[in-house]
C-alpha positions as CSV (number, residue, x, y, z in Angstrom):
1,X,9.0,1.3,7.8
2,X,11.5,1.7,10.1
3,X,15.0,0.5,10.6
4,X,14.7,-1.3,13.6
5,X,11.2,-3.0,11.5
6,X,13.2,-3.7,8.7
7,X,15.5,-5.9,10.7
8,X,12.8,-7.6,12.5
9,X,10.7,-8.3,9.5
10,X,13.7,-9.9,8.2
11,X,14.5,-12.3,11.2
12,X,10.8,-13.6,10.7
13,X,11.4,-14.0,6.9
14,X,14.4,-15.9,7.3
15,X,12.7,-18.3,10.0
16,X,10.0,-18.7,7.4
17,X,12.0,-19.7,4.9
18,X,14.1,-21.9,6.9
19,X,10.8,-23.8,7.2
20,X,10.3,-24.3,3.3
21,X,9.8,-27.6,3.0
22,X,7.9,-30.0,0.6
23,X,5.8,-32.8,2.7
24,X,7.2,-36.1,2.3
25,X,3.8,-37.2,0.9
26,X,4.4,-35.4,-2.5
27,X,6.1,-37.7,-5.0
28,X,6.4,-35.6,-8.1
29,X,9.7,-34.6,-9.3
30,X,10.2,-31.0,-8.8
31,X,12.0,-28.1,-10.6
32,X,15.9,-27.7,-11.1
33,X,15.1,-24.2,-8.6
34,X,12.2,-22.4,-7.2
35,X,9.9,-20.7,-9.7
36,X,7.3,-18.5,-8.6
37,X,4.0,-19.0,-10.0
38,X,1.7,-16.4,-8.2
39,X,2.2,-13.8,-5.5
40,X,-1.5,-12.6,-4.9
41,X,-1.8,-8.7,-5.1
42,X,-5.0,-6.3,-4.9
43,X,-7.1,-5.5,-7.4
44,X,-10.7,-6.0,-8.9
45,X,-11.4,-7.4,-12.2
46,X,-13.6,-7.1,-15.3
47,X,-16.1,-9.1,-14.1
48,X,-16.1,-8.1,-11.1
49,X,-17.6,-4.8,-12.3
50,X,-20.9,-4.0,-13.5
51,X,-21.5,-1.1,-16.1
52,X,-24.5,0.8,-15.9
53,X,-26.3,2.2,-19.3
54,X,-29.0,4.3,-19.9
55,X,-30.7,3.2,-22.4
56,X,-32.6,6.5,-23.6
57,X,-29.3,8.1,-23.4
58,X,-27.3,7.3,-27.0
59,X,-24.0,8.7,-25.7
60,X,-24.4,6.2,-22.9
61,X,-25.3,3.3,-24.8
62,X,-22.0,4.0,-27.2
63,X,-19.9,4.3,-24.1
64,X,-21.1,1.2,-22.5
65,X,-20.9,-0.7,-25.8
66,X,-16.8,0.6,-26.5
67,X,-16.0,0.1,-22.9
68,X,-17.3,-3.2,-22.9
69,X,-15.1,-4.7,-26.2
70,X,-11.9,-2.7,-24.5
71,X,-11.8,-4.4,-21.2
72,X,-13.6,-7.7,-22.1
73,X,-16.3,-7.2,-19.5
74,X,-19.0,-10.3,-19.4
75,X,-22.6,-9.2,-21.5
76,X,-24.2,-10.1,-17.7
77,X,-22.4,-7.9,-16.4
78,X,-24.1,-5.0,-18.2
79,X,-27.4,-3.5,-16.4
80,X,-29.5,-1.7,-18.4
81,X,-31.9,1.3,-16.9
82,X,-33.8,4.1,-18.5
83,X,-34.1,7.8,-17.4
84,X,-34.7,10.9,-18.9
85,X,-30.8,12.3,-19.7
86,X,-29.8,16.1,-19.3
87,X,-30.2,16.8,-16.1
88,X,-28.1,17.7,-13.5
89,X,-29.4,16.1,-10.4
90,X,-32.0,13.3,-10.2
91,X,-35.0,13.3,-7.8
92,X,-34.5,10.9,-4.6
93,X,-37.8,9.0,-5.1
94,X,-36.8,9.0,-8.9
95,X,-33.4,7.3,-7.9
96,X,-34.8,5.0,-5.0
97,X,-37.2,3.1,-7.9
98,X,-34.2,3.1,-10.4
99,X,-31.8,1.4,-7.8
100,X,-34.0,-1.1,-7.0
101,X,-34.1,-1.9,-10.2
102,X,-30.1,-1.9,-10.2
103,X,-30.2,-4.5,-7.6
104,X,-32.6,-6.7,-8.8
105,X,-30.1,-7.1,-12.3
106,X,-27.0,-7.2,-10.8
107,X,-25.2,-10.4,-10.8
108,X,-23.7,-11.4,-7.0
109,X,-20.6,-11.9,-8.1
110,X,-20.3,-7.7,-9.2
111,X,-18.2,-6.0,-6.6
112,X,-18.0,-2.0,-8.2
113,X,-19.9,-0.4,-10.8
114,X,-19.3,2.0,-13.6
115,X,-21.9,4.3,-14.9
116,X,-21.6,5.3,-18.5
117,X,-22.9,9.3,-18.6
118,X,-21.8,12.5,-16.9
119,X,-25.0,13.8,-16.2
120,X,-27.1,13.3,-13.6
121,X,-23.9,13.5,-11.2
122,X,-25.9,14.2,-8.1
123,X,-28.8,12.6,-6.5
124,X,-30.7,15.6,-4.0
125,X,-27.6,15.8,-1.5
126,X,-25.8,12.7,-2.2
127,X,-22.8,12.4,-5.2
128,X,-24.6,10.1,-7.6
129,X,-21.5,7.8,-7.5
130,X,-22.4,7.5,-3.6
131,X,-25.9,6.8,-3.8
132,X,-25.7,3.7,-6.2
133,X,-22.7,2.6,-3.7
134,X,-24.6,2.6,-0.5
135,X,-27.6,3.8,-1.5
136,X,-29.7,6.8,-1.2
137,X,-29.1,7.5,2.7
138,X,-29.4,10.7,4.6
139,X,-27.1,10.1,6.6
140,X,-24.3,10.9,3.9
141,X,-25.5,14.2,3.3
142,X,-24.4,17.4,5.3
143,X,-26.6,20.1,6.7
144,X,-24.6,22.5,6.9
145,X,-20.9,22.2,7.6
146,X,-21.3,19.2,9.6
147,X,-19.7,15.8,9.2
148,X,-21.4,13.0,7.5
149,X,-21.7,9.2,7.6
150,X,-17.7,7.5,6.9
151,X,-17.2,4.7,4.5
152,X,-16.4,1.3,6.0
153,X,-14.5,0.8,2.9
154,X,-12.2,3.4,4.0
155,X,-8.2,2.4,3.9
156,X,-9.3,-1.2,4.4
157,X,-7.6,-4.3,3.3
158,X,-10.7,-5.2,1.4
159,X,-10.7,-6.7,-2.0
160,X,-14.1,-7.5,-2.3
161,X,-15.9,-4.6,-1.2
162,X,-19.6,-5.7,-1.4
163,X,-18.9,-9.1,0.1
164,X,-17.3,-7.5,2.6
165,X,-19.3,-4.3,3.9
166,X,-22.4,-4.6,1.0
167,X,-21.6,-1.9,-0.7
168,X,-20.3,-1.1,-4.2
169,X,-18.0,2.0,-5.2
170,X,-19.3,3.3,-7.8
171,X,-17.2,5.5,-10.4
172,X,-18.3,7.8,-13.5
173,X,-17.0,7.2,-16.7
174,X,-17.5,11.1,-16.9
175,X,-16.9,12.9,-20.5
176,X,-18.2,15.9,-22.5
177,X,-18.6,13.3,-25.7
178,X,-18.2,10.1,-26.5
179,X,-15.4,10.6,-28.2
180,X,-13.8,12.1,-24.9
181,X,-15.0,9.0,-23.1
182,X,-13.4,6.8,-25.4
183,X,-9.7,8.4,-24.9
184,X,-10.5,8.3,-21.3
185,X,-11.5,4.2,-21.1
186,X,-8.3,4.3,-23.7
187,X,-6.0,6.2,-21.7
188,X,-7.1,3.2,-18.3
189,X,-6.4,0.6,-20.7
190,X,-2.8,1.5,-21.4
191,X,-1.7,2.5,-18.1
192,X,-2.6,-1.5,-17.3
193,X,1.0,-3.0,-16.1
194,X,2.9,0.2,-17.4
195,X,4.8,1.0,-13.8
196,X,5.2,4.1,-15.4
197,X,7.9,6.5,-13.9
198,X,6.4,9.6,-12.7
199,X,6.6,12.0,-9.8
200,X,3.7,12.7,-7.3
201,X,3.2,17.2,-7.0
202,X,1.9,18.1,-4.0
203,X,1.2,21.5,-4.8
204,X,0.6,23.8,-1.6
205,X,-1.4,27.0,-2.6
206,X,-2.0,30.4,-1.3
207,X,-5.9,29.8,-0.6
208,X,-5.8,28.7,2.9
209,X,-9.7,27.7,3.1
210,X,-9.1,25.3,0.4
211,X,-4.9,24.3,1.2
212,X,-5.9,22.0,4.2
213,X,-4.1,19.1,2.9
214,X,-0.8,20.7,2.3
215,X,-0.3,20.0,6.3
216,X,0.4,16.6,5.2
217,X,2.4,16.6,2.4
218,X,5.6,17.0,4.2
219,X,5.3,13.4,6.2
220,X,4.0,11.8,3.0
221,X,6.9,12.9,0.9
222,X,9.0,11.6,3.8
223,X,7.0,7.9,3.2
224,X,6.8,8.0,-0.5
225,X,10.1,9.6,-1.6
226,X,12.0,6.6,-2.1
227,X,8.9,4.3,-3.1
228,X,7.9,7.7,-6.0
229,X,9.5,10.7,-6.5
230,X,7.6,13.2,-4.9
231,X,7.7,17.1,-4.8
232,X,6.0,20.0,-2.8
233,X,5.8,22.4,-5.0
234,X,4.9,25.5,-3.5
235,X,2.2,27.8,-6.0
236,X,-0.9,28.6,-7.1
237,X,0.1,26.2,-10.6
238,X,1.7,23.9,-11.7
239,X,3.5,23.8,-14.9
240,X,5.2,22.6,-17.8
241,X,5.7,19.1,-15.9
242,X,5.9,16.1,-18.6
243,X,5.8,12.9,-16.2
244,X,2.8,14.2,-13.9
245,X,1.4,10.6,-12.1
246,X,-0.2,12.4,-9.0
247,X,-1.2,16.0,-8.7
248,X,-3.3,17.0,-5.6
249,X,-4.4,21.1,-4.6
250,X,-6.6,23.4,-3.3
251,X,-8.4,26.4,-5.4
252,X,-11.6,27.1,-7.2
253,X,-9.6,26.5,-10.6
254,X,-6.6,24.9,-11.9
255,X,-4.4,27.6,-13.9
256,X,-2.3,26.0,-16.5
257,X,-3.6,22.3,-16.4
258,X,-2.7,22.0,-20.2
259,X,0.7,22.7,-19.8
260,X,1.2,19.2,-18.5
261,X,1.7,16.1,-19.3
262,X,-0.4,13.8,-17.5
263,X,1.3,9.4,-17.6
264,X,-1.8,7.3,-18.4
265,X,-3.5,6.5,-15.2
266,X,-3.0,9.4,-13.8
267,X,-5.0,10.8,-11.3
268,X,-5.6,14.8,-10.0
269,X,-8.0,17.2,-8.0
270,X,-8.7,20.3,-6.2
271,X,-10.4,20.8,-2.7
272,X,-13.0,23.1,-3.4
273,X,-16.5,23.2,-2.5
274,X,-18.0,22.5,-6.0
275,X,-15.7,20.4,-8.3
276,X,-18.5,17.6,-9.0
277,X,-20.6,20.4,-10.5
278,X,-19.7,18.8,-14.3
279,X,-21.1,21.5,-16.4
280,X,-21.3,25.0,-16.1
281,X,-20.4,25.7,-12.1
282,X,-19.2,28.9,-10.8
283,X,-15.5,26.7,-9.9
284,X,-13.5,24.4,-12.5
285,X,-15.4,21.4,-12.9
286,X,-13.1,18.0,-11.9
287,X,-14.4,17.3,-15.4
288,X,-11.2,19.3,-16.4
289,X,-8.6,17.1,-14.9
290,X,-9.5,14.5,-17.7
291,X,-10.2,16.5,-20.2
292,X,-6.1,17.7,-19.6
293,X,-5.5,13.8,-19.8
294,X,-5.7,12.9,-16.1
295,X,-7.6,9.2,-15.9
296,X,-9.1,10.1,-12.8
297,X,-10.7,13.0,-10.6
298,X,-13.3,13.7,-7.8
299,X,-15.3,16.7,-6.9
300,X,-17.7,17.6,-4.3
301,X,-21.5,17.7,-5.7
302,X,-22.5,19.8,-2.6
303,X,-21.2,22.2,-0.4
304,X,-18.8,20.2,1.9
305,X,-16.9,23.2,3.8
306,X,-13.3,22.1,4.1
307,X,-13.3,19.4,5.7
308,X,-10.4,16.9,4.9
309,X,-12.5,13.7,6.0
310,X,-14.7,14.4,2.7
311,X,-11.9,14.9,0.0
312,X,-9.2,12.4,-0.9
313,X,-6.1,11.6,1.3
314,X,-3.6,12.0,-0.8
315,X,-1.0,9.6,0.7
316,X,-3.8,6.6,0.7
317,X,-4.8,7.4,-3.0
318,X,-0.9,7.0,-3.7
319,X,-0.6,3.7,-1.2
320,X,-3.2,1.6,-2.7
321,X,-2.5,2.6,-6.3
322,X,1.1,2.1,-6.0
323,X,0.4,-1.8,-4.4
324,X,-1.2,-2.7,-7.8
325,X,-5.1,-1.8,-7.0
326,X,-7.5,-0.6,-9.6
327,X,-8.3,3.0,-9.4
328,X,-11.6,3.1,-8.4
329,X,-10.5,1.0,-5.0
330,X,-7.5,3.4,-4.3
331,X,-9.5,6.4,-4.9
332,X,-12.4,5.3,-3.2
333,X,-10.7,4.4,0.1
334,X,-9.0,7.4,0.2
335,X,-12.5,9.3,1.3
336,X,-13.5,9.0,4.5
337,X,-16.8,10.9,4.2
338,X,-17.4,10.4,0.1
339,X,-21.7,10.8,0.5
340,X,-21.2,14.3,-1.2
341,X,-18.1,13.8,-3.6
342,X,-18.1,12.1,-7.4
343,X,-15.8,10.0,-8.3
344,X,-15.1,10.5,-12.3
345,X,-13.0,8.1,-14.4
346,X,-11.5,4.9,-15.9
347,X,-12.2,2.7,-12.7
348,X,-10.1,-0.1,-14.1
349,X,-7.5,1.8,-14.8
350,X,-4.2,-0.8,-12.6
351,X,-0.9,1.0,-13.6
352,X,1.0,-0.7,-10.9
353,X,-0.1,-4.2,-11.6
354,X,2.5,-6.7,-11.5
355,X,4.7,-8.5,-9.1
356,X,8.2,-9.6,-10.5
357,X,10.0,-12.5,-9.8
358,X,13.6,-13.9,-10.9
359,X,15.5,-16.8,-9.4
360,X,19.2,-15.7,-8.2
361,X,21.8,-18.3,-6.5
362,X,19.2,-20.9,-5.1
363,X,16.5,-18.3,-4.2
364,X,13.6,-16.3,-5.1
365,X,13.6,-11.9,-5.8
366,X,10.1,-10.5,-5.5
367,X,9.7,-7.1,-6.3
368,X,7.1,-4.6,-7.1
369,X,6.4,-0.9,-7.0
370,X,4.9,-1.7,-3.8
371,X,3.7,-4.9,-1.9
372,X,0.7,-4.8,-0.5
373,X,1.2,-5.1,3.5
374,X,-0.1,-7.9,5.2
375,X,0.5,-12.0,6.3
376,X,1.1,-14.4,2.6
377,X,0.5,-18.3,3.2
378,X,3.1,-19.7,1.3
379,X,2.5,-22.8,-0.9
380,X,4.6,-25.2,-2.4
381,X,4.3,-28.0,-4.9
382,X,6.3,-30.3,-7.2
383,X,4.6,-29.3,-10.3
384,X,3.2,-25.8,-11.6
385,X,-0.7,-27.7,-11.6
386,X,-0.5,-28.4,-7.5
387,X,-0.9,-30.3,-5.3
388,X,-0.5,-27.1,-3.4
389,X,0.1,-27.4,0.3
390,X,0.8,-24.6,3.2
391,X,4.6,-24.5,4.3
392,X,5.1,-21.5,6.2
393,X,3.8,-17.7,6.4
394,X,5.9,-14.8,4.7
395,X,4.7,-11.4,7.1
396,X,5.2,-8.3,4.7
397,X,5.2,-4.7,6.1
398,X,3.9,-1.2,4.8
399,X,6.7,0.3,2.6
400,X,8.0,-3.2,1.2
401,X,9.6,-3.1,-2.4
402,X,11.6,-6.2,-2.8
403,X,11.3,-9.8,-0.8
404,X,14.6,-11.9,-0.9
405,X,13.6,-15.7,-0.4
406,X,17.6,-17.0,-0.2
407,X,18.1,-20.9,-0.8
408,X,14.8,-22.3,-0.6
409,X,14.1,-25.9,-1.8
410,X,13.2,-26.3,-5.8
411,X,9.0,-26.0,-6.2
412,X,6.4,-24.0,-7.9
413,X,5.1,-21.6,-5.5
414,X,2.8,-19.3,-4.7
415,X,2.0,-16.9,-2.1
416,X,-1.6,-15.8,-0.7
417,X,-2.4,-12.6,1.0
418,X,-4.6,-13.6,3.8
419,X,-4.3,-10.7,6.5
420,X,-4.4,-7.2,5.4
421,X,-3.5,-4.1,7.3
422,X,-3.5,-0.1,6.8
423,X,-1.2,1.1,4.3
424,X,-0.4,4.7,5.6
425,X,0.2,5.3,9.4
């Protein structure tokens, strides 16, 4: 945000708090001072997700089961199918039957989906994860190096993706055992709320095919610097770090992976052509990023060439993350063509949950890693049950930290996010 944008945004503020005030109709004594009680951030919930088992797979079964007590996800929400484990790619007709079934069991009010195996990762030339989100669909596959179809979920303001554009991101709770999968779901469930204080490694390598991205990473350090630490780091590795949060490259494989520390939540991958090839590909398997201790990766399931468009943006991963959304939203509207690319880990996983509030001289501090842009109705009332009513609207722009609300009136209030709007320009 700029300077000039800062100053602006702050001249609207300051008109919108001037026009705090309770309606004359509300009797109830209020508060000694203004106290918060919600400011609405991003981000789905537990039962907002449905978690996909196979039931002749016993490793599944386990995993759905332990990921179920962790994150207090609703029995309905739990949709039970049955398919041959093993394999590597499931047939299309095989899949079209299967998701039908999916369908047909899912409750309306499920918005993403988890599935609870590794393998099948690939359905013919769609990313498994992409054919149970928009279903099987030509259209997402490449022939040859060609684009494919793009997300409507891409960078949006959505929060409820399948009300919105009926479709569901879908993310693997990928391991090589359970007992992998359960430090993985583990590893999501501490990160909840944790703000943790890590840097973002943009690490620019000497492969030029696969370094595409590292155009970019000087503009986004220039917008995330101040918001995250974050550092181009120019090699083939990196190494030795201890508070890695973000870690984005380009090769075949990842040198020295172990050698890190990865903050739980954290998310890394390479741009190559095969990284959603789980087990036994001629590249590093994305598979490898949380077996390091990353919570999340993606890898392409079929040959994508290098296009950008088909691999995460690194700078809208960080954006949406950073506002408080889970990780299967940031990740997943960080593709813009995501029919050939597997998304693999904790998808609840909300590091940057939380907005704080404290009261200071008559008025209100908001803060937060980041604030998710858009227009908030702010609502007032005399006690912390409601009546609730609308007294003014509170715009907040891309790159907000910290909202002063100076001298406004004592009442409980909260703030809605109503308008949305891109976070990375």
């Amino acid at each position: 945000m700029r300077a000039a944008s800062r100053l602006t945004a702050l001249k609207v503020l300051r008109g919108v708090v001037a026009g705090l005030l309770l309606p004359a109709s509300v009797h109830a004594a209020p508060p000694e001072h203004a106290v918060v009680t919600r400011f609405e951030q991003p981000g789905l919930t537990a039962d907002q997700l449905g978690v996909i088992v196979n039931d002749d797979d016993p490793d599944s079964v386990a995993i759905a089961a332990y990921y179920r007590d962790k994150r207090g996800i609703p029995a309905a929400n739990l949709i039970h199918v049955r398919f041959k484990p093993g394999r590597s790619t499931l047939p299309r007709e095989e899949f079209v039957q299967l998701k039908h079934q999916v369908d047909r069991s899912t409750p309306r009010n499920i918005q993403a989906y988890a599935l609870t195996w590794a393998q099948p990762w690939r359905v013919d030339c769609m990313s498994i994860t992409s054919a149970f989100a928009f279903g099987f669909d030509p259209a997402y596959c490449a022939s040859s190096c060609k684009p494919t179809r793009p997300s409507p979920y891409f960078n949006s303001s959505a929060a409820r993706p399948h009300a919105t554009y009926r479709m569901r991101p879908t993310m693997s709770l990928a391991a090589a055992s359970v007992a992998e999968a359960k430090q993985l779901i583990d590893r999501g469930v501490a990160s909840d709320g944790s703000n943790p204080a890590g840097t973002a490694y943009l690490v620019s390598t000497s492969d030029k095919a696969r370094n595409v991205r590292a155009a970019s990473y000087p503009t986004l350090r220039a917008q995330m610097q101040r918001i995250l630490p974050t550092e181009i780091v120019e090699a083939n590795a990196l190494e030795n770090k201890s508070d890695v949060m973000f870690y984005f490259t380009g090769l075949t494989h990842v040198p020295s992976l172990d050698s890190n520390t990865f903050l739980p939540g954290a998310v890394g991958d390479h741009l190559t052509s095969a990284g959603g090839d789980l087990f036994g590909g001629s590249q590093m398997s994305s598979l490898a990023w949380l077996q390091a201790g990353a919570t999340g990766s993606y890898g392409a399931v079929v040959e994508p060439c290098n296009f950008p468009a088909k691999f995460p943006v690194p700078g809208i991963v960080m954006a949406h993350y950073l506002q408080g959304e889970t990780l299967i939203e940031a990740y997943w509207k960080s593709v813009q063509m995501p029919g050939q690319g597997l998304f693999i880990g904790e998808p609840l996983a909300r590091p940057f949950a939380g907005v704080s509030h404290h009261t200071r001289d008559g008025g209100v501090i908001l803060s937060a890693r980041l604030l998710a842009p858009g227009l908030y109705d702010v609502q007032a009332a005399p006690s912390m049950m409601g009546p609730y009513r609308s007294v003014g609207r509170l715009p907040v722009g891309w790159g907000t930290r910290e909202i002063k609300l100076p001298n406004i009136p004592p009442a409980y209030y909260r703030f809605e996010r109503r308008v949305g709007s891109t976070p990375v320009q």
